[in-house]
C-alpha angles and dihedrals in degrees: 000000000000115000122237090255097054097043081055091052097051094043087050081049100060092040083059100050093038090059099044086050084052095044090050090059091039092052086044091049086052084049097056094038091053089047093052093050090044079055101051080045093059098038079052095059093033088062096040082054100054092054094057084039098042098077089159090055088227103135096257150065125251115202092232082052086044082048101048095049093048090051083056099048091047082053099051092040097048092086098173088044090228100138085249133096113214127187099256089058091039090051102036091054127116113210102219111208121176098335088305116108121231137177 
């Protein structure tokens, strides 16, 4: 016959295990939830990204269109304009998008 204090224990026990099991969906609920809205986030700033690229309003990016906005960005970044790009110019930017400033 099992005594009063280990029928407790086993009945603490499986409380215990009951509510980790629920705290492990619950943390991978919270995972899932925080991935879609980074990647609502991302489509967000992709899009935001194709308008200032897509100079020939097509839909899409060419890569001379990706190049020369990067050659401009380089240009505008490069704060010192010595052909190099340093951390203190890469950290202290503020990436401008559509009038709306981003870090």
């Amino acid at each position: 016959m099992f005594s009063r204090r280990r029928i407790v224990a086993v009945t603490g026990l499986g409380t215990v295990v009951a509510m980790r099991a629920g705290m492990a969906q619950d943390s991978s609920t919270q995972k899932a939830t925080q991935r879609e809205k980074n990647l609502t986030i991302g489509e967000a700033e992709a899009k935001r990204m194709l308008v200032l690229m897509d100079k020939d309003r097509s839909g899409k990016v060419s890569k001379q269109e990706f190049m020369s906005f990067m050659e401009e960005e380089f240009e505008r970044l490069d704060k010192n304009k010595d052909g190099e790009l340093d951390v203190k110019e890469l950290t202290q930017t503020r990436v401008q998008i559509g009038g709306a400033i981003s870090r």
